[in-house]
Backbone bond lengths (Angstrom), bond angles and torsions (degrees), N, CA, C in turn:
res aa  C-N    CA-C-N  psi(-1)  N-CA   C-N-CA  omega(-1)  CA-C   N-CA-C  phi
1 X - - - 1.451 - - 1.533 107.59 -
2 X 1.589 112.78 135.50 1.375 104.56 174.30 1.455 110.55 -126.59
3 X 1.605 117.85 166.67 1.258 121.98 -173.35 1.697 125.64 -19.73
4 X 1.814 96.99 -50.95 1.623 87.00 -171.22 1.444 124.57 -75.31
5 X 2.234 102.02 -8.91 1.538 111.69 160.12 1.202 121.71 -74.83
6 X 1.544 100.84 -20.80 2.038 83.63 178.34 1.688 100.46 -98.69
7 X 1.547 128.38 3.08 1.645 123.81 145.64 1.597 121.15 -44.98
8 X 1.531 95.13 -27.81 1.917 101.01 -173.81 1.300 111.60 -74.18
9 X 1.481 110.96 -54.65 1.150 135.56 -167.51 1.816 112.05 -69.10
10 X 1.048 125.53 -29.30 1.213 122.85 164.60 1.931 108.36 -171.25
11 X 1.427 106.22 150.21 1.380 117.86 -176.79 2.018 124.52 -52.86
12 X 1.027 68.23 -42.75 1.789 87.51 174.72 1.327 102.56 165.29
13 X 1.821 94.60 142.05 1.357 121.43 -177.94 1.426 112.98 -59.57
14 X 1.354 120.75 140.33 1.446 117.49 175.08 1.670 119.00 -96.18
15 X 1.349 115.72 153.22 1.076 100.80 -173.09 1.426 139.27 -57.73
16 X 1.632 101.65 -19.89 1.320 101.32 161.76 1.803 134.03 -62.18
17 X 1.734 89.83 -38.05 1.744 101.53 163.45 1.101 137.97 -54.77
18 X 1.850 102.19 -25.47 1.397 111.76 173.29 1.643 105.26 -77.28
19 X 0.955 116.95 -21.73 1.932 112.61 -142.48 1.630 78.37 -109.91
20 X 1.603 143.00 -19.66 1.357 121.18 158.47 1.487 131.54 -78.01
21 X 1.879 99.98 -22.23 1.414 113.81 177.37 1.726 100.98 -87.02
22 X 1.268 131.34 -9.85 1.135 129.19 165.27 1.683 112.27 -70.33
23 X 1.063 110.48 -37.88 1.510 134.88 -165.36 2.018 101.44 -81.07
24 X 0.767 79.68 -17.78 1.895 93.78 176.60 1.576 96.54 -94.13
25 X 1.339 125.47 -13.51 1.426 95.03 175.82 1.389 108.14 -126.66
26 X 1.145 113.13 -5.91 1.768 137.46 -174.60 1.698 84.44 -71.37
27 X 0.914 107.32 -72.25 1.589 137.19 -172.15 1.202 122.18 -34.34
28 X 1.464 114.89 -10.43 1.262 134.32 174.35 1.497 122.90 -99.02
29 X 1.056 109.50 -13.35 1.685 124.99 153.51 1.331 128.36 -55.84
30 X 1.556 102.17 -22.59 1.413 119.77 -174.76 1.281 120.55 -123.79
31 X 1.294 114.40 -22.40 1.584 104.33 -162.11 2.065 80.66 -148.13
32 X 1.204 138.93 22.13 0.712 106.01 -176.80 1.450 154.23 61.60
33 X 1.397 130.79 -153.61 1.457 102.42 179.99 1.113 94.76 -109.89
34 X 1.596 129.20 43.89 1.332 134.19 158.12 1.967 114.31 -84.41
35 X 1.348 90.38 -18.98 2.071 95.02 178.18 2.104 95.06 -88.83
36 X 1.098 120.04 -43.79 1.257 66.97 -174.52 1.506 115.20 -116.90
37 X 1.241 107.02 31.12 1.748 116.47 151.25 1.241 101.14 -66.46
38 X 1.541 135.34 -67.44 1.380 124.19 -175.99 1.653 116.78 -61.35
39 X 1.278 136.99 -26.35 1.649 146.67 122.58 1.334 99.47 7.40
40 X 1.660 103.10 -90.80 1.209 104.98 -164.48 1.390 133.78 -64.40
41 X 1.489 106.96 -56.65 1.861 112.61 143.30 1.234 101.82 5.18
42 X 1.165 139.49 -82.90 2.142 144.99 -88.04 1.483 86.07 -137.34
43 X 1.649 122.69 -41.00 1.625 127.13 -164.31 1.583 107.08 -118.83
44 X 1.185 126.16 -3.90 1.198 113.26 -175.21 1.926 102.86 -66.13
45 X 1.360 120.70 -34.45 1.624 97.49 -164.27 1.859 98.60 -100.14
46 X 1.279 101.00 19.13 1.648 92.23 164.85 1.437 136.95 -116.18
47 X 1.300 117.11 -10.61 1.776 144.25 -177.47 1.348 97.62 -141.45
48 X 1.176 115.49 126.42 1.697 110.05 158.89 1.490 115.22 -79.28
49 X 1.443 117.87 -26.43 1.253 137.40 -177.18 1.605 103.15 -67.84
50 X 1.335 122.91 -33.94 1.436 106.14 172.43 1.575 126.08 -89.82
51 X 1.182 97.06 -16.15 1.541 105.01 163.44 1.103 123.87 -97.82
52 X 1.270 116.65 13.35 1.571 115.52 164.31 1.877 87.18 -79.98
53 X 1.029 90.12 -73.74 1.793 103.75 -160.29 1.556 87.46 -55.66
54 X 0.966 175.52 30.22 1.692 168.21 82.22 1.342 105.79 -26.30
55 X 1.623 107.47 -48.40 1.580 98.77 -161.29 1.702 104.37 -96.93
56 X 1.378 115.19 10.46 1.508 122.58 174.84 1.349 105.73 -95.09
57 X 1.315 114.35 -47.78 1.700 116.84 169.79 1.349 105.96 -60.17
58 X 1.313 149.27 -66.89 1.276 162.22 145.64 1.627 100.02 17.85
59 X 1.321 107.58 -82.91 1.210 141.69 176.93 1.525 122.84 -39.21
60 X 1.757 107.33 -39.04 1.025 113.35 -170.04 1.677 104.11 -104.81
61 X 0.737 96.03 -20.46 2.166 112.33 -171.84 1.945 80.25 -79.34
62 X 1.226 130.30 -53.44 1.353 126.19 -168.94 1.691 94.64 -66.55
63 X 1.165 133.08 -48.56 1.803 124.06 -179.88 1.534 101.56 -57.01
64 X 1.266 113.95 -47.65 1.604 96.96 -164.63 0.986 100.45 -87.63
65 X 1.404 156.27 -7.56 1.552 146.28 136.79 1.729 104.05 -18.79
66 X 1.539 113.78 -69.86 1.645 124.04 -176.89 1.048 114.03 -61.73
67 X 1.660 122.57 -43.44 1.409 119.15 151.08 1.790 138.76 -24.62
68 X 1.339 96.11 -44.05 1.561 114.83 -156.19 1.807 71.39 -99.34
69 X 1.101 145.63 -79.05 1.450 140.56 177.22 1.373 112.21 -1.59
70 X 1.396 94.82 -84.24 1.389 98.38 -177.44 1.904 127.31 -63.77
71 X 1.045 97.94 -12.66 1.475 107.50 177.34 1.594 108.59 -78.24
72 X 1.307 104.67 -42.89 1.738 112.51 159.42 1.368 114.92 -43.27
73 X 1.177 113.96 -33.05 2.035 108.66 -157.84 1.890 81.15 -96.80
74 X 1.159 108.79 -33.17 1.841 99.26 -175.71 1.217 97.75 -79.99
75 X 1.630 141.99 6.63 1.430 112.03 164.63 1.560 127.43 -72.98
76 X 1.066 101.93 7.59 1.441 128.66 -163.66 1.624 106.88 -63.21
77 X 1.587 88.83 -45.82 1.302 112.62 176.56 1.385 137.43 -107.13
78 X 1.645 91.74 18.57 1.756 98.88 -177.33 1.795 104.10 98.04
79 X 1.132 100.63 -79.00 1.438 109.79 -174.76 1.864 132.87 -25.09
80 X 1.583 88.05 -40.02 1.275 114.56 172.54 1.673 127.09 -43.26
81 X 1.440 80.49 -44.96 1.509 106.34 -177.67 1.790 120.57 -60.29
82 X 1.152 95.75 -46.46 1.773 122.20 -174.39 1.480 82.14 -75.90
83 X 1.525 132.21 -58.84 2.106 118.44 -166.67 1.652 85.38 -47.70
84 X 1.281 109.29 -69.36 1.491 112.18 -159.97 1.916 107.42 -25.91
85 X 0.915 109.97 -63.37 1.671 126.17 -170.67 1.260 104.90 -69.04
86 X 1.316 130.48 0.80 1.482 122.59 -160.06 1.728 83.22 -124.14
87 X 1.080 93.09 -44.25 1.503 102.37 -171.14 2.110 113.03 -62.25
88 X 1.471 96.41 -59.39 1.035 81.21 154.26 1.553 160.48 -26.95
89 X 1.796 100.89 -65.37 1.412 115.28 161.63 1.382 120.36 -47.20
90 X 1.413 112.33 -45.94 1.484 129.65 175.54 1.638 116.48 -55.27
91 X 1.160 116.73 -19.56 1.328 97.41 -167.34 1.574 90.66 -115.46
92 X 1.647 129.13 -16.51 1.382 114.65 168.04 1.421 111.16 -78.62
93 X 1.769 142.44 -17.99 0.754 119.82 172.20 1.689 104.10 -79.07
94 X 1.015 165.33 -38.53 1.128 176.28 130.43 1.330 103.29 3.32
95 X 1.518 116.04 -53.36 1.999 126.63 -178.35 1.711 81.04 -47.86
96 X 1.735 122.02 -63.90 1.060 109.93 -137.06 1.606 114.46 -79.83
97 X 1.210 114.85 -13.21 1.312 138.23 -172.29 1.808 94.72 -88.36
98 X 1.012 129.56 -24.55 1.702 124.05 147.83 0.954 126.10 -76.49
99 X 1.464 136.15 -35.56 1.202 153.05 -156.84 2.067 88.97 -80.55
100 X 1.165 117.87 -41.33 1.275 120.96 -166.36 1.544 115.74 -74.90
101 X 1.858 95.86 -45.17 1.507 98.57 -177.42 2.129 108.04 -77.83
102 X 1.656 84.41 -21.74 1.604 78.63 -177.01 1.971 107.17 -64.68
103 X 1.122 120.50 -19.79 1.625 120.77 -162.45 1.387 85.20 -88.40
104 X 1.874 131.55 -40.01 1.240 101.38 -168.46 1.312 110.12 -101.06
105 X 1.437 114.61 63.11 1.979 127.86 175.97 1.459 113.18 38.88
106 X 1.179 104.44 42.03 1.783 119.55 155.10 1.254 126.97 -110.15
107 X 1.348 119.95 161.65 1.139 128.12 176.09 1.259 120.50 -78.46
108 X 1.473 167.16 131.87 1.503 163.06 -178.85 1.549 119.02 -114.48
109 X 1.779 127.11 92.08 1.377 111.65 175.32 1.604 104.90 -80.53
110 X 1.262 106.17 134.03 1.333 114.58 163.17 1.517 130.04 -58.77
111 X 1.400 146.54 103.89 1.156 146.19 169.42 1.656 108.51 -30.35
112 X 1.342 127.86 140.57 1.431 166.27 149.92 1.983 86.97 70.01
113 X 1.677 114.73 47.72 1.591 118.35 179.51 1.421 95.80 -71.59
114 X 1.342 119.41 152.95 1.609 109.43 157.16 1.697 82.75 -110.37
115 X 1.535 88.34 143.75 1.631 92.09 175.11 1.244 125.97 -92.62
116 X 1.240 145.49 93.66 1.653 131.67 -159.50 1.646 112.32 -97.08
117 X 1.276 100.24 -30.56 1.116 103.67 178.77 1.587 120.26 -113.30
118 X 1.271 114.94 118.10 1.417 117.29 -135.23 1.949 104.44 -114.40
């Protein structure tokens, strides 16, 4: 979904919408992609705007789960080790690079997301 679809879907985000769809990606520092699975659950039939950004964190906390998987089975060989560390950095600069567009009432796709939940 892009900006001029979430123009359809509602006028502008309110600040509370921002500060729960912020909280869907904040939230993943802590609880994993267990905050905004329950996010989405609880907000999907009331903001579309927060369940977009729920189901992008969602989405993306579930890739780097497979990410971090498979980087495990390549430690085997060294390599593993370096995804791990790369991977890491990558996904906190990325939190923060959502975290920014989510406060200023945008939408944020995450780079290399697999989307499952659509």
């Amino acid at each position: 979904m892009d900006m001029e679809s979430l123009d359809q879907l509602s006028d502008k985000p309110t600040s509370d919408e921002k500060n729960i769809a912020l909280l869907s990606h904040l939230g993943t520092l802590i609880g994993g992609f267990i905050v905004p699975l329950v996010i989405y659950l609880v907000k999907k039939d009331e903001s579309a705007y927060v369940a977009e950004h729920a189901k992008e964190s969602l989405n993306f906390q579930i890739s780097l789960l497979i990410y971090f998987i498979v980087s495990g089975f390549l430690a085997i060989i060294i390599i593993g080790f370096f995804l791990m560390m790369a991977l890491g950095l990558f996904s906190l600069i990325v939190l923060i690079l959502a975290s920014i567009a989510t406060s200023e009432g945008k939408l944020y796709r995450y780079p290399l997301c697999i989307r499952f939940i659509q």
